[in-house]
C-alpha positions as CSV (number, residue, x, y, z in Angstrom):
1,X,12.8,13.6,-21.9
2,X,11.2,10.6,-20.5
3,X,10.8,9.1,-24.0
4,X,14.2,9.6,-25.2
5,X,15.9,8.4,-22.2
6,X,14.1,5.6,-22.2
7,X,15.2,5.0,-26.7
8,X,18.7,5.5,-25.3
9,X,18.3,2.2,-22.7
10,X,15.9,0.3,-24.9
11,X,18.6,-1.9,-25.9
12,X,19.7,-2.9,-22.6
13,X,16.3,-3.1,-21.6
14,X,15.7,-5.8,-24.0
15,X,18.5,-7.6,-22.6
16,X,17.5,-7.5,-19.4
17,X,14.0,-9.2,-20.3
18,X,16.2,-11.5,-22.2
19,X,18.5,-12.3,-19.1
20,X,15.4,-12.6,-16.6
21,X,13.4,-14.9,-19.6
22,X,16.7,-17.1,-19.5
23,X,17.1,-17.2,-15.9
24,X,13.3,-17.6,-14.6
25,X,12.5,-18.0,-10.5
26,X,9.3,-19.2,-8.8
27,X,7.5,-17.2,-6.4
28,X,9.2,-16.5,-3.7
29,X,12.5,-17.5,-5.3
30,X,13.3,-14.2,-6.9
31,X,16.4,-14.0,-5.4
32,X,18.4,-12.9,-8.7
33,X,16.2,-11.3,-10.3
34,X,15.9,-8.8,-7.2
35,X,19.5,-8.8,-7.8
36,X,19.3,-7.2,-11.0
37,X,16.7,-4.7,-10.6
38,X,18.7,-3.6,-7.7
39,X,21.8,-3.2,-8.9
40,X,20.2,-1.1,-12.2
41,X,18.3,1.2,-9.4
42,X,21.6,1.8,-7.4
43,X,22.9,2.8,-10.6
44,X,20.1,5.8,-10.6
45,X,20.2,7.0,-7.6
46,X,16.7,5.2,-6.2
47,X,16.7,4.5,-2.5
48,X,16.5,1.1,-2.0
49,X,15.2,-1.6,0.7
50,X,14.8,-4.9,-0.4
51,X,12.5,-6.8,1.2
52,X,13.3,-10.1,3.8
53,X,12.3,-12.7,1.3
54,X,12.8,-11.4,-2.2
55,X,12.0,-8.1,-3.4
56,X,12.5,-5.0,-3.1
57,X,10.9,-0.9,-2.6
58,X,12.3,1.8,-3.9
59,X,12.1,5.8,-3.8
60,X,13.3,8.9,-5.1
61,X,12.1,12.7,-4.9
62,X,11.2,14.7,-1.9
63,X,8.2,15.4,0.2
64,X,4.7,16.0,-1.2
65,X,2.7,13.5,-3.0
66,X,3.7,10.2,-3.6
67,X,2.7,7.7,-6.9
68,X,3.8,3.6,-6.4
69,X,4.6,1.5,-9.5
70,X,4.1,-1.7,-9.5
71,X,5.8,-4.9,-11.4
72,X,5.6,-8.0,-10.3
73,X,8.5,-10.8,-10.4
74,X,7.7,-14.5,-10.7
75,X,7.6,-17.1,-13.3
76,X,5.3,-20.2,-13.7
77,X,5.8,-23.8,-13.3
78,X,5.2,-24.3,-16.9
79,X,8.1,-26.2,-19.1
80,X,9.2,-23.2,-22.4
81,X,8.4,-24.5,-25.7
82,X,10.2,-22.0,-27.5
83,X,13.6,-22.3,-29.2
84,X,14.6,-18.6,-28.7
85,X,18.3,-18.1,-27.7
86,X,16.9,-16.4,-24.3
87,X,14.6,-19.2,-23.9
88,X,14.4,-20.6,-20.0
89,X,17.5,-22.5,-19.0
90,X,15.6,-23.6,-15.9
91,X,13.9,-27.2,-16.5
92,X,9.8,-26.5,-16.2
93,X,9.8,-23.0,-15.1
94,X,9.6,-19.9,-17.9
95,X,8.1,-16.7,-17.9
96,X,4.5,-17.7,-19.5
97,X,2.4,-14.6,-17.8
98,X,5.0,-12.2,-18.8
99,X,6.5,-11.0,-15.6
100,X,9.9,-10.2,-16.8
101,X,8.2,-7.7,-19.1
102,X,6.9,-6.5,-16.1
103,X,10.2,-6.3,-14.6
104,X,11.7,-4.7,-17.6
105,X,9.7,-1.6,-17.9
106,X,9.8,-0.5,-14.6
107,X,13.2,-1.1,-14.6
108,X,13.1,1.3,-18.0
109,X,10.5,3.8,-16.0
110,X,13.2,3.5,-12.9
111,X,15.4,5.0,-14.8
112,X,13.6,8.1,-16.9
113,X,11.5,8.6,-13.5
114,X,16.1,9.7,-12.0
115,X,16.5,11.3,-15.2
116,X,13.6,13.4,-14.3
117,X,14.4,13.8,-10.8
118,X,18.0,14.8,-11.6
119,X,16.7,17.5,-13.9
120,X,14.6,18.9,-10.5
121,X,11.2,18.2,-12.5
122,X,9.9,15.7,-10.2
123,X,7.6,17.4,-8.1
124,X,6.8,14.5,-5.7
125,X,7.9,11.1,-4.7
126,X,7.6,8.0,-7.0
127,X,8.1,4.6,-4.6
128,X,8.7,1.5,-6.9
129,X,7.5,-2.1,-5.6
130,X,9.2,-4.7,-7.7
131,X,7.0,-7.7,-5.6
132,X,7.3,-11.3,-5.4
133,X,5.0,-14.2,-5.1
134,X,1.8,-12.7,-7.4
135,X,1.4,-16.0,-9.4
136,X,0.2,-18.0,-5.9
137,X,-2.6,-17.3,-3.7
138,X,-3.2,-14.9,-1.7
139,X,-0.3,-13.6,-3.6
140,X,3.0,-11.3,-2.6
141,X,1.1,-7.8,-2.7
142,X,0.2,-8.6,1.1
143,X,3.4,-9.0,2.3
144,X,4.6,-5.6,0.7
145,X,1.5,-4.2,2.3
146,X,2.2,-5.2,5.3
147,X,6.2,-4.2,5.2
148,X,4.6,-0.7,4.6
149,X,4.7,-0.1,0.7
150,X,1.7,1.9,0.9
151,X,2.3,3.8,3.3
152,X,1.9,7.6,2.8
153,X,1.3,6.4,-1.3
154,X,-1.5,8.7,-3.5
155,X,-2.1,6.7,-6.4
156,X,-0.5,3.3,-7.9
157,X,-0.4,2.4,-11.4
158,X,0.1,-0.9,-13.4
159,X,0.4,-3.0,-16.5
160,X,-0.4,-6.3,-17.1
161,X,1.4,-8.1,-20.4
162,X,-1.7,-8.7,-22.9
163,X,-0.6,-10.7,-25.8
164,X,-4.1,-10.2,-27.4
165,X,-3.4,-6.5,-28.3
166,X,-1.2,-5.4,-30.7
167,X,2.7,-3.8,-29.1
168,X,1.5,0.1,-29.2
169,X,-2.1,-0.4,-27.7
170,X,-2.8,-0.5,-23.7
171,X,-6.1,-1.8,-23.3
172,X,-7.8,0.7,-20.4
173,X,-11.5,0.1,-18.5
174,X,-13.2,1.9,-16.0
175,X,-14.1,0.0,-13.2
176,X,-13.6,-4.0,-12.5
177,X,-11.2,-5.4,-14.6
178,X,-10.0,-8.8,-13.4
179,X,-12.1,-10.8,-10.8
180,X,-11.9,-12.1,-7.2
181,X,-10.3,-15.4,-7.1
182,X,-10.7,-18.4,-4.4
183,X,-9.9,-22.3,-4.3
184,X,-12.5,-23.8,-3.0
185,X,-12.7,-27.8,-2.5
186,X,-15.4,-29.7,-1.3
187,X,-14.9,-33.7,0.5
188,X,-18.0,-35.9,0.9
189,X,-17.7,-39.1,3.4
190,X,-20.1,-41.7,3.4
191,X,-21.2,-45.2,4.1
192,X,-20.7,-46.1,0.5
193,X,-22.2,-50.0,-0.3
194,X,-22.8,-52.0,-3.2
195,X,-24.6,-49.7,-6.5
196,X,-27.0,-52.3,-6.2
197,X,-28.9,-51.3,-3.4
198,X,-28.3,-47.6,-3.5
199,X,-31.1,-47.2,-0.8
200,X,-29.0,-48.7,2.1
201,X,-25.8,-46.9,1.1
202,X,-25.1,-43.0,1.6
203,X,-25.1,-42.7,-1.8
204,X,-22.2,-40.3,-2.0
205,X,-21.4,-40.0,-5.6
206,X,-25.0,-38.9,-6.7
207,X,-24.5,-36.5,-3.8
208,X,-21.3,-35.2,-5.6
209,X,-22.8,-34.9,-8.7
210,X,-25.8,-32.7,-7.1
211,X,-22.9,-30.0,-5.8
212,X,-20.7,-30.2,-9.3
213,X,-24.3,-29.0,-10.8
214,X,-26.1,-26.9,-7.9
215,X,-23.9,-25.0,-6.1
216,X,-22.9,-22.8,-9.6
217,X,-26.9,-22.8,-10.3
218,X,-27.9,-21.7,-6.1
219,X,-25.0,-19.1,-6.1
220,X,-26.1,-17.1,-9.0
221,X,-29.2,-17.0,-7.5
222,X,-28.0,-16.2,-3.7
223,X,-25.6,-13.5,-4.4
224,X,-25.9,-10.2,-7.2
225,X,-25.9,-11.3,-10.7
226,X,-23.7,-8.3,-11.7
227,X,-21.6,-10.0,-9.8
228,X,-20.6,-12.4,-12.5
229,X,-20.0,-14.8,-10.1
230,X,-18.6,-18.0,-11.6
231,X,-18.4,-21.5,-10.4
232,X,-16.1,-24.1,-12.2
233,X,-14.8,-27.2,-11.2
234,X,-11.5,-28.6,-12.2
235,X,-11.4,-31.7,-10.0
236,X,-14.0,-34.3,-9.4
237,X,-12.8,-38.0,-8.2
238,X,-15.0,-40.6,-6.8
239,X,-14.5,-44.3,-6.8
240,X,-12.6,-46.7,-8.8
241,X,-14.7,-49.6,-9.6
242,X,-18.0,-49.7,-11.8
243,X,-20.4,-51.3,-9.1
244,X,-19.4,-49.6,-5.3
245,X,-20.7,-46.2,-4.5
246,X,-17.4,-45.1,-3.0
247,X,-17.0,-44.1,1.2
248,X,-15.8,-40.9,-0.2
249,X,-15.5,-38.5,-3.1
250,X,-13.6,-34.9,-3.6
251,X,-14.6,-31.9,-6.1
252,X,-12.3,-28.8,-6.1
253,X,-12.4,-25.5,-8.4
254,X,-12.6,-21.7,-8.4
255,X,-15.1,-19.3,-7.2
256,X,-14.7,-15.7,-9.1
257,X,-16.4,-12.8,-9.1
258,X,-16.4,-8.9,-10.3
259,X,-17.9,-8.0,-7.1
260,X,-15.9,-6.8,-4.0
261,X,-19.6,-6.9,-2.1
262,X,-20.5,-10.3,-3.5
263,X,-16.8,-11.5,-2.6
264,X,-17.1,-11.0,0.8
265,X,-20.3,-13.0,1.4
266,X,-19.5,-16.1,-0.8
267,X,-17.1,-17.4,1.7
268,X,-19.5,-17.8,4.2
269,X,-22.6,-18.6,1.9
270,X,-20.8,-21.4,0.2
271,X,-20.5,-24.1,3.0
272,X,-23.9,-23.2,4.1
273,X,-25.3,-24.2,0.3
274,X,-23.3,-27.1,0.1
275,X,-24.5,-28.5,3.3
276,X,-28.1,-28.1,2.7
277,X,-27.5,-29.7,-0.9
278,X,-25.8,-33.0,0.4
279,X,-28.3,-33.1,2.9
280,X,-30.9,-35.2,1.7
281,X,-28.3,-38.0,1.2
282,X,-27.0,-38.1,4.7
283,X,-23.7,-38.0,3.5
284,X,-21.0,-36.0,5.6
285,X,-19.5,-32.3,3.7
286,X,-16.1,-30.8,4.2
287,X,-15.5,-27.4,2.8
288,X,-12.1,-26.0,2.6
289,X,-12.9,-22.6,1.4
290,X,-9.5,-20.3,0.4
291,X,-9.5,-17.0,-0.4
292,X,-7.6,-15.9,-3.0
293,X,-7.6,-12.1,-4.2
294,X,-10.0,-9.7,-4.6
295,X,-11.4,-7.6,-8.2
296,X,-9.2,-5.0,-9.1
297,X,-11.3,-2.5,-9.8
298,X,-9.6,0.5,-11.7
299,X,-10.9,4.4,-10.2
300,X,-12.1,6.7,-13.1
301,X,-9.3,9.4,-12.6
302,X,-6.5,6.9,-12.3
303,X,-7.6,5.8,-15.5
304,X,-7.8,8.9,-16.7
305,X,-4.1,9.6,-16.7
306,X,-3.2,6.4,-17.5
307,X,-4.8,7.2,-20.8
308,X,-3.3,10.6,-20.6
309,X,0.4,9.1,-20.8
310,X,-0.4,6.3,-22.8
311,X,-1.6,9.1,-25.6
312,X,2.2,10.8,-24.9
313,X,3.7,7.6,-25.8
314,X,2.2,6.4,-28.9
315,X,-0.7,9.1,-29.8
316,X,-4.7,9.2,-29.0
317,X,-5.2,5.9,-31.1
318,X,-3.2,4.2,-28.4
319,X,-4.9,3.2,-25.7
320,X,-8.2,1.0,-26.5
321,X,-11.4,-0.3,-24.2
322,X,-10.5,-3.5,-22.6
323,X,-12.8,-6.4,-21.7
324,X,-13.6,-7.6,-18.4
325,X,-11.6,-11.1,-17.4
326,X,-12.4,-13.5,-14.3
327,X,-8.7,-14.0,-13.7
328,X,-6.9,-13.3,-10.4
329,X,-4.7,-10.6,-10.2
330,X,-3.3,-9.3,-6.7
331,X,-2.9,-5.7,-7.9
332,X,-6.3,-5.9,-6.6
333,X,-4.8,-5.8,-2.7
334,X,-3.1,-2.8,-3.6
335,X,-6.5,-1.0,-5.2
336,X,-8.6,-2.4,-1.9
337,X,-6.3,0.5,0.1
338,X,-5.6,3.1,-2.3
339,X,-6.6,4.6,-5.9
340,X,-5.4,3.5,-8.9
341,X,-5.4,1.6,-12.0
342,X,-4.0,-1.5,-14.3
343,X,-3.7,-1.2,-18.0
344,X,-3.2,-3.9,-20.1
345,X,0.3,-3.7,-22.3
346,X,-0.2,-5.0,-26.2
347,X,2.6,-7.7,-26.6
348,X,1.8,-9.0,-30.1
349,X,3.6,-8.3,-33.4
350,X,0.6,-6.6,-35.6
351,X,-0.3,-9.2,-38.1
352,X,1.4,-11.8,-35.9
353,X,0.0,-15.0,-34.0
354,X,-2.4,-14.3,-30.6
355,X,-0.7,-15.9,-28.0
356,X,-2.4,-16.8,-24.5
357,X,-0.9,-16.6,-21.0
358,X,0.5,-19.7,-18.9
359,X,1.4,-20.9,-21.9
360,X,5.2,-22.1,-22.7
361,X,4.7,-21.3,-26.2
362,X,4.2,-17.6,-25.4
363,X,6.0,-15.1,-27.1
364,X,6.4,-11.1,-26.9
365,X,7.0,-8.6,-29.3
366,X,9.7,-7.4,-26.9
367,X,9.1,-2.8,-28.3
368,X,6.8,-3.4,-25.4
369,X,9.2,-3.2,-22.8
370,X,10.0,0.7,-23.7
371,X,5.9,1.6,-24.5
372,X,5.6,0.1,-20.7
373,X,8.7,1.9,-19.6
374,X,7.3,4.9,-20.9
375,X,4.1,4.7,-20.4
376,X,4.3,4.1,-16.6
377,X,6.8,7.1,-15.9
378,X,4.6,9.2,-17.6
379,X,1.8,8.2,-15.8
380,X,3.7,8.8,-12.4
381,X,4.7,12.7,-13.2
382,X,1.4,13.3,-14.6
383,X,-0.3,12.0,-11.4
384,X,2.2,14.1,-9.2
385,X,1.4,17.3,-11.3
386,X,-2.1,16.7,-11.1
């Protein structure tokens, strides 16, 4: 039932992701795109309360258990490279992570989830949180947390675009699949003075080069190495002429980790390290430490009926082992409060090109908006039958 109702809107489900591709918003912007998943839930008979900013919840089925889906609704500030006839019409902004697949599919489980419910086979509640804002730090999932989306909820499920995997194959893992995620940004001040006599100047740029180097090197000592913690800068600026240390210098980067435990103590190890490695120079450290979201870390059974419905939509050759990645994902709010899981949704054409994510040249083989559609309604029923 599920599968065939979802054949029957594929179609118009592939316009949709067409439309939302065309049309992309930024986070916190979704204002039409709400828009349109509303108005195809109203159609269904979901229940729904859209949210002050942008987004919305929705429900449908009575008391007993309850199962969340999530999609999430923003595009990137990325300019689209493609020449499709859906390609962005907004200058600078597309769809490069995949979101209005996202969108899409739970649109497409939306509306198999009413079919089910209208037949009375839905023995539960399924709540659907179509949530803005995931592509910034600390991300949207916090503000539908705190407007109450988890409340009463069992189990929440997900999928994440991969266009590494072929259209077909969910990539699955026990465990930690995506890492923690924080901005960090460190300012040196010093005295600064002519390079010639370094020993009567703070020399602050040699003190810059020791945090670019040691802080990585003293955190992987200081904090679990099965944490995979990761230090990487992708700012460093110092000076501007070729014979003055410079007064004051700047550094920023990411901190990621697999580690919930590890997560919680780098925030306050970090400016402790940094301090004691500038120290020697007498030169002055700022830290601006920013948390950005934790691991999500996937339970076993969750992933075990993820698999179960992945191996209803396309067979047991389906779903495949997934690696670990140290990007930020703030499904990982939602798993910090309740059970559940992500999978990862095969967007390439088999034999085709491997595109990457925040790219504007990324393109989808677009089947994958029913095998998501499908795969995450069956993963609801079969975590409300148990």
């Amino acid at each position: 039932m599920i599968d065939a109702t979802v054949d029957e809107h594929a179609a118009e489900l592939i316009g949709l992701r067409r439309d939302l591709h065309a049309h992309p918003e930024l986070s916190w912007r979704e204002i039409r795109t709400t828009a349109l998943a509303e108005s195809w839930l109203a159609r269904t008979g979901w229940r729904v309360s859209p949210l002050p900013r942008t987004g919305l919840i929705a429900e449908i089925g009575d008391d007993g258990p309850t199962v969340a889906l999530r999609a999430d609704l923003d595009a990137l500030p990325v300019p689209d490279l493609t020449d499709d006839p859906w390609s962005s019409t907004v200058e600078g902004v597309t769809h490069a992570c995949g979101h209005d697949v996202h969108t899409s599919a739970l649109v497409g489980a939306a509306v198999a989830i009413a079919r089910v419910h209208e037949l009375g086979q839905l023995p539960g509640r399924v709540r659907l949180l179509f949530q803005p804002a995931e592509e910034v730090m600390p991300g949207g999932a916090l503000a539908l947390i705190e407007h109450g989306a988890l409340a009463g909820i069992d189990r929440i499920f997900g999928l994440h675009c991969d266009p590494s995997l072929d259209v077909g194959k969910v990539g699955l893992r026990e465990g930690p699949i995506t890492g923690a995620a924080d901005h960090l940004e460190v300012t040196l001040t010093g005295s600064g003075g002519h390079t010639s006599r370094p020993h009567l100047t703070e020399d602050l740029t040699y003190a810059l080069g020791k945090v670019v180097t040691e802080l990585p090197a003293i955190l992987s000592r200081r904090l679990d190495p099965r944490a995979g913690v990761s230090v990487v800068w992708g700012i460093v600026r110092a000076g501007s002429a070729h014979n003055v240390i410079p007064a004051t210098g700047r550094i920023g980067g990411t901190v990621r980790m697999l580690d919930a435990v590890a997560w919680s103590e780098a925030e306050k190890l970090v400016p402790v390290l940094v301090e004691q490695i500038v120290a020697p120079y007498g030169v002055t450290a700022q830290v601006d430490y920013q948390r950005g979201v934790p691991p999500v870390v996937n339970d076993v059974e969750s992933i075990v009926l993820l698999g179960r419905a992945v191996e209803q939509v396309v067979g047991l050759s389906g779903h495949v082992p997934t690696q670990q990645s140290l990007g930020g994902e703030d499904f990982g709010w939602y798993l910090d409060r309740v059970a559940g899981a992500m999978g990862r949704l095969g967007t390439r054409t088999p034999g085709g090109r491997t595109y990457d994510l925040h790219q504007g040249n990324l393109r989808v083989d677009e089947r994958a908006v029913a095998v998501g559609a499908k795969v995450l309604a069956h993963a609801a029923v079969a975590a409300l039958t148990g």
